[in-house]
N, C-alpha and C positions, 0 to 999 in steps of 0.2 A: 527316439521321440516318435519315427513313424510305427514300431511297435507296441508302445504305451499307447498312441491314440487308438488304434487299432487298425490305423490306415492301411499297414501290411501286415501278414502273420508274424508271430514270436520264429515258427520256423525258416522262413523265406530271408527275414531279418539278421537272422543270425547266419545264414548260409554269406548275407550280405558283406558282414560285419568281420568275419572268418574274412576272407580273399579282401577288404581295406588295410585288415589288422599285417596281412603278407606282403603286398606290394605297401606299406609304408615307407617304403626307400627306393620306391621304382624309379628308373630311369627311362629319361622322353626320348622315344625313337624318333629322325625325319621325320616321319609322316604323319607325326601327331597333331592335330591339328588344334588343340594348347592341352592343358594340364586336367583340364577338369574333362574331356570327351577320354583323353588318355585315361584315366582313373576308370570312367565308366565302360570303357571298353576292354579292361582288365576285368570289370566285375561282371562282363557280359559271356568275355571268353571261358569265364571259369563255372558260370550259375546257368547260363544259358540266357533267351532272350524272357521268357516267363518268370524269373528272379529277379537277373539284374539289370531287366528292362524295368524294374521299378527303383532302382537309387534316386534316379533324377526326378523323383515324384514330390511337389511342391518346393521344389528348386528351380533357381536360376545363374546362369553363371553371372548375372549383375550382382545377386545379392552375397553368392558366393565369395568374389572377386572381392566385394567391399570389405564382408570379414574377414577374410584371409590377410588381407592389407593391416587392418585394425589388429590382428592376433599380432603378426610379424611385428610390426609396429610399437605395441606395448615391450614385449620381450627388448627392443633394441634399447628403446627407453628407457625402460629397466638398467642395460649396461653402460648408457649414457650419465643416471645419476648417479651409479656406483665411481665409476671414473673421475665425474666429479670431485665425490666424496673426497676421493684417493689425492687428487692435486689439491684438494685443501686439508687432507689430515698434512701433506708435506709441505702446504704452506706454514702449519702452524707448527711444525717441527723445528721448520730454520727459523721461523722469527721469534721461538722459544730459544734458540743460539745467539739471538741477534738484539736483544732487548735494548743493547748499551749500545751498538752499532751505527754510529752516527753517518748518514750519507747526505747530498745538499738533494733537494727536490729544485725542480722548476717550472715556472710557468713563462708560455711562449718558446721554451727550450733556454731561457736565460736561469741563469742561479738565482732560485727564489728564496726560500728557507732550509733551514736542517731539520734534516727527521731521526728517526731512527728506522734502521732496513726493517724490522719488524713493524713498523707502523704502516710500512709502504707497503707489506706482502699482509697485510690484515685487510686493505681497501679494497685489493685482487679476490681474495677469501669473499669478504662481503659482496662485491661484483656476484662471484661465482651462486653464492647462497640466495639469490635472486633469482637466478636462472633455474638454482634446483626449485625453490617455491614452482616457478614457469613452468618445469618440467610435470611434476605432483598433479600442478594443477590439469594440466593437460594431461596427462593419461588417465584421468579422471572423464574426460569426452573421447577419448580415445578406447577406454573399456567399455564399451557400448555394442551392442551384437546387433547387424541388420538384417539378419538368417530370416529367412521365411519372408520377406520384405518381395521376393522372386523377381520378375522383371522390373516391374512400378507398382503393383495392384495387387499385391500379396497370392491368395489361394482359395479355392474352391472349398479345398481338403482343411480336416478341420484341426489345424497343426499348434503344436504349444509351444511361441517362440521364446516363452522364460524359461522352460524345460530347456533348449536348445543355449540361451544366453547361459544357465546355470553351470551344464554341461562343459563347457565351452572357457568355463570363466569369467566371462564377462558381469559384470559389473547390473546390467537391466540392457535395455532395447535400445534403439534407434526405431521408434514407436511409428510415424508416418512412415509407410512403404517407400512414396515418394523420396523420401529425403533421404529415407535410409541406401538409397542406390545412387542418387543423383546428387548427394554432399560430398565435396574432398573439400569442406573448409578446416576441419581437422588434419587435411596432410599441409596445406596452407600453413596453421596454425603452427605445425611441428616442425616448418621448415623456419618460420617465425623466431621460435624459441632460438632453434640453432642455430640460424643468425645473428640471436642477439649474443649467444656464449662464442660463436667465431669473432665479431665484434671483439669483445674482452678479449678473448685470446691474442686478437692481433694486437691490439693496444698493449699487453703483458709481451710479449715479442718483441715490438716496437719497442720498450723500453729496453729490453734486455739489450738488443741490439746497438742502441745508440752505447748505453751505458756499457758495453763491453768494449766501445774502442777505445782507443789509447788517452783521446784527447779527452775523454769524461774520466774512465780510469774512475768506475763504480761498481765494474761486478768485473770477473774473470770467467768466462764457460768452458762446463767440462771439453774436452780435447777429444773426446771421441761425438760429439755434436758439431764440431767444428771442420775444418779443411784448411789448407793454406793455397797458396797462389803457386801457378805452375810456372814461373816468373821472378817472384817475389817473397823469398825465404820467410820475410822477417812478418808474413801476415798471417793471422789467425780468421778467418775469415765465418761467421753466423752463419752456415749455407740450412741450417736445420731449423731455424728459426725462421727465416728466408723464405724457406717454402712453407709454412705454417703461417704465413703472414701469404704469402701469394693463395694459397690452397685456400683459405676459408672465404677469401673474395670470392670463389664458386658458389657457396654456400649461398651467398646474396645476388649472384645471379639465380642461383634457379629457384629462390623464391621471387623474384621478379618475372619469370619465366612461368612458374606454375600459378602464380595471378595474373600473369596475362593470358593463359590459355582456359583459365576458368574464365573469366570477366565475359564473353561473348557467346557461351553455350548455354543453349535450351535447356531446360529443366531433364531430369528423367535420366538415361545414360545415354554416351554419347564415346564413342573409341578412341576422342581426344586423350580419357584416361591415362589411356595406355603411355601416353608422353609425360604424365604428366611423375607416376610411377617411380621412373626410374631418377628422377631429380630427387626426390626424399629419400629412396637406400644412396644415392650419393652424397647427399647432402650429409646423411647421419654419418655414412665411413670417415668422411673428411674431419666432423666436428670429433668424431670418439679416437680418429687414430691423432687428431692435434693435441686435444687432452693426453692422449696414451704419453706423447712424446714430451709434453709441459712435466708429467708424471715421474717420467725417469728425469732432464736436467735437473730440475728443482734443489732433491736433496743433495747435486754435485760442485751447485752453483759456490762460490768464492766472494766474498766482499771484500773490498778494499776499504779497510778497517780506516785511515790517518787521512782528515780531510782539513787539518788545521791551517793548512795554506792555501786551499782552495776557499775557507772561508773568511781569511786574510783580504786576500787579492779579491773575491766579489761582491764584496760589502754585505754580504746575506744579516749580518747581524744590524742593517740597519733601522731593522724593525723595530728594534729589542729596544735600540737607543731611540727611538722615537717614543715608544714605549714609557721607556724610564724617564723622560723630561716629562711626560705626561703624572704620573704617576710619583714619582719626588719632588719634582718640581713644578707642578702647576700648571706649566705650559698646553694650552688646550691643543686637544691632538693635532689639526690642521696646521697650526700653527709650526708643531713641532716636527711632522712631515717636510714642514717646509724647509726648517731649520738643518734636519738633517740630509735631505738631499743636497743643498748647497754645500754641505760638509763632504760630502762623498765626491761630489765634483771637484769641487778644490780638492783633493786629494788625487783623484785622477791627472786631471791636469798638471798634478805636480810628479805625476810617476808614485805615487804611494801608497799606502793598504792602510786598511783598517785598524793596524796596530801603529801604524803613524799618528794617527788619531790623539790629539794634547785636548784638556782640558783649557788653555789659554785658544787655540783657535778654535774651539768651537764655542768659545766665549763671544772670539770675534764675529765668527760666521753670524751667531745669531744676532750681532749688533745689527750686522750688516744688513739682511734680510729680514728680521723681524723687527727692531727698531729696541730688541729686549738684550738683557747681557743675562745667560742664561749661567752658570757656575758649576760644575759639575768635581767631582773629585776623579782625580787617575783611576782611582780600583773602578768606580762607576763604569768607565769604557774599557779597562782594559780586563774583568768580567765575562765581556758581552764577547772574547778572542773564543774563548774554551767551547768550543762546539757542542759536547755534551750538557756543561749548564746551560749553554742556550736552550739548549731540550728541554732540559729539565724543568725550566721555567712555563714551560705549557702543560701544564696539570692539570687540562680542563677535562672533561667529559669529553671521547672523542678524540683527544691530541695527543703527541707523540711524545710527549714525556715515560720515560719507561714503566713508572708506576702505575701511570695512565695505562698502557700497552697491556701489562700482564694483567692487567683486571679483565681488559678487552678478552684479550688469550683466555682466558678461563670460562668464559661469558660464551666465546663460540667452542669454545671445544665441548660444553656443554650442551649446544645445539645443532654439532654436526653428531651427535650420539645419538641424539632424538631424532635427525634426518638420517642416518644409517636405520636406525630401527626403525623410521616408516617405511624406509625404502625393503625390508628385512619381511615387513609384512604381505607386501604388495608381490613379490616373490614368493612367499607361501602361499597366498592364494591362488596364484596359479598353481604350484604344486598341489596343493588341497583337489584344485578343480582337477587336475589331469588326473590325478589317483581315483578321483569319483567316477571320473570317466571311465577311467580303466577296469575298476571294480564293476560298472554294471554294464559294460560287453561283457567280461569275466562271465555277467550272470546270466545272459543267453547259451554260454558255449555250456557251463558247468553248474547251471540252477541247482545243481545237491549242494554247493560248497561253498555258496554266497548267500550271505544275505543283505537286502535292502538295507 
């Protein structure tokens, strides 16, 4: 760019560019006093003070510092929504296994309804597909170049910073000088997003966890994710999970951390930065190696297929019978809430399950409680045992009936194709932009052999 404006010579530029193109993998000695005086002083040793006493001509290491951050930045995110990708193509692989797989859900941790395991690993999918939107959209203010922006006040020199954003990749500016050096609402932002995918992740963990001990006896995890007790033979103990549920809570300190250390700083640049930095490359390792690791259990995970006693003994069907009194029989729904919890109580209290369940007492029940004799026939309740047609009976838009399920399955496999392919593009244009870049130093070193 500073040979195009004509700020420096084609000659001087290329002697520049030559000794950049060499130390591109230099290593920082002691005594450097950071990354960007090191570079310049590599291009000083090798050009002299009349050459490479001109690199840092309408730079600063503010504006430097911001895009360097922003380059790094993009690329991570980049790997962040492919990873993504990856744990929800292997979401939709097992709950393409798992259509008919009946497991109980709950709310409050009590046995609420039956789903099926693919409905429940569809809600994780859709969580995740949130976050890539979050992701997209943020690296969309994340590809923005603040190059030439120099300490606050931009330059004297009359420099092209769309040339330099083009070059570079970027997307267009970060146009006020000002903001362009003295914004980290974007690394703010970024730790934001990865907060909210560590969130999910821990909640997906969280379930796994509970749901792999003995007493839920919903899922089995693969054995090499797991550990046993140096103690206690007989235990399989979630230690991979464990730490993926402890690790991302980081995540949500150091965006609390890097908003509280923006919240009291003056405009302009200030060295606080430098703390703040290293919270978002950690932030980002935590969320991409948690992913990494949801990526590999997933497709080893195990369901525990027979849940016909578990939905015996915790009345989960007694939805369904409130439901059906509504629906063949009249009974306005409160009513019939009413009816059948009384029903599940007496039953409790007598030691018994949902297949104890007679049409004569819950004739009486409703005497008793609603003042109605409500008549049901045997197949009526004893229907609502079979787990799977419990499922089945929710064919709505949305619910876990399996017919339901694979429309969903098709629906996102559909628009995680469409998110690989934008994510597909967003990596070519960096590629594009690095080749352009490449090609027109090419064309100072060998002007016969290139052209514009």
């Amino acid at each position: 760019m500073l040979i195009e404006q004509e700020i420096i010579t084609k000659d001087d530029g290329a002697k520049i560019l030559a000794t950049l193109a060499k130390h591109v993998n230099m290593q920082l000695g002691e005594s450097a006093e950071d990354v960007h005086m090191a570079v310049e002083e590599a291009v000083l040793s090798e050009n002299g003070p009349e050459v490479g006493g001109n690199l840092h001509i309408a730079k600063s290491r503010n504006d430097q510092v911001a895009t360097a951050i922003r380059m790094v930045l993009r690329n991570e995110l980049l790997v962040i929504m492919r990873t993504v990708a990856h744990v929800q193509d292997h979401l939709t692989e097992v709950a393409e296994e798992n259509l008919e797989t009946v497991i109980l859900e709950y709310t409050h941790l009590q046995p609420a309804q039956p789903v099926t395991f693919a409905h429940y690993l569809l809600s994780y999918f859709d969580m995740l597909e949130r976050d890539l939107q979050r992701l997209q959209n943020l690296y969309v203010r994340v590809n923005l170049s603040p190059l030439g922006a120099g300490a606050l006040a931009t330059t004297s020199f009359p420099i092209n910073r769309d040339r330099t954003a083009e070059l570079l990749g970027f997307n267009g500016i970060v146009e006020n000088s000002i903001d362009a050096v003295s914004s980290r609402d974007f690394i703010v932002e970024a730790i934001s997003v990865l907060a909210m995918i560590s969130v999910n992740l821990s909640r997906f963990a969280e379930d796994l966890i509970i749901w792999s001990s003995p007493d839920f006896g919903v899922v089995e995890l693969p054995d090499e994710f797991t550990s046993t007790s140096s103690i206690m033979p007989q235990k399989k103990n979630p230690e991979v999970l464990e730490v993926i549920r402890a690790r991302t809570s980081h995540v949500l300190g150091n965006l609390m951390a890097v908003t509280a250390t923006l919240k009291n700083l003056p405009s302009t640049y200030n060295l606080d930065f430098q703390e703040i930095t290293p919270k978002l490359w950690d932030s980002v390792e935590i969320t991409r190696a948690s992913l990494d690791m949801m990526h590999k259990i997933l497709p080893k995970l195990k369901v525990t297929a027979d849940i016909s006693s578990k939905v015996s003994k915790s009345f989960v069907a007694a939805t369904e019978l409130a439901n059906t009194l509504v629906r063949r029989h009249r009974v306005p729904f409160r009513t019939a809430h009413k009816i059948v919890g009384a029903l599940v109580k007496s039953l409790i209290e007598a030691k018994l399950t949902f297949e104890d369940a007679t049409p004569v007492l819950l004739a009486k029940v409703s005497q008793d409680v609603a003042g109605i004799k409500v008549t049901v026939k045997e197949e009526e309740i004893k229907e609502l045992v079979n787990p799977l047609k419990l499922v089945q009976t929710h064919n709505v838009k949305g619910g876990p009936a399996p017919v339901e399920v694979k429309r969903a399955l098709v629906t996102r496999e559909k628009q995680l194709f469409a998110t690989k392919s934008n994510i597909s593009k967003l990596d070519k244009a960096l590629e594009e932009a690095e080749n352009k870049l490449s090609s027109v130093v090419q064309l100072y070193f060998y002007p016969q052999k290139v052209k514009t």
